[in-house]
C-alpha positions as CSV (number, residue, x, y, z in Angstrom):
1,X,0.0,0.0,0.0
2,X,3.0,2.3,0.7
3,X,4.5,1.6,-2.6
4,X,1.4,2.6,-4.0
5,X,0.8,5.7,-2.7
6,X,4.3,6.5,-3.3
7,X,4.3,5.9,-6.9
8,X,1.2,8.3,-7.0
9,X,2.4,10.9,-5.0
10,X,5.5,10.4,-7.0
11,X,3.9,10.8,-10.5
12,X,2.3,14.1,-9.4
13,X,6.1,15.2,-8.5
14,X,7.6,14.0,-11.6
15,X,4.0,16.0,-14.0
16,X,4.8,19.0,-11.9
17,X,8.9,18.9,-13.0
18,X,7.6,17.6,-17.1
19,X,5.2,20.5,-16.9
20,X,7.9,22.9,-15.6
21,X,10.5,20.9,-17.9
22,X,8.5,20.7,-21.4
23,X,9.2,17.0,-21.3
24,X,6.8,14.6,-20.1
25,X,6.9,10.8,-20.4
26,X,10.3,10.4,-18.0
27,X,9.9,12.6,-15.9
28,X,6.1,10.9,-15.2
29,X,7.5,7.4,-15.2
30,X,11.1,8.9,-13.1
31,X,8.5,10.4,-10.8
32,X,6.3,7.4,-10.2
33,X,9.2,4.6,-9.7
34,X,11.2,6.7,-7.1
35,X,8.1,7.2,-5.3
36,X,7.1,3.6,-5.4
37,X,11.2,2.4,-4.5
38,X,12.1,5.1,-2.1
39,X,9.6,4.9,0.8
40,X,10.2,0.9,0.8
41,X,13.8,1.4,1.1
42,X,13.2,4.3,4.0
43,X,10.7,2.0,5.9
44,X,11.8,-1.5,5.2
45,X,9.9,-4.2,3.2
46,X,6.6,-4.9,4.9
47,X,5.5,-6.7,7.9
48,X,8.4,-5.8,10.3
């Protein structure tokens, strides 16, 4: 559910930088993976 959330919240990061940037697909898909990797690599896989 955390990785989930974090991709989404991560995608809205990465269509504000591809709107500020001009360039949208890898920014969008940038945006979405970090969100989804980072917060499971802060936190620790789940169920600990």
């Amino acid at each position: 559910m955390v990785a989930v959330i974090g991709a989404g919240i991560g995608s809205l990061g990465g269509l504000l930088v591809s709107f500020l940037l001009n360039d949208w697909t890898p920014a969008l898909v940038i945006g979405a993976v970090a969100g989804a990797v980072i917060p499971l690599i802060v936190l620790g896989s789940p169920g600990k």
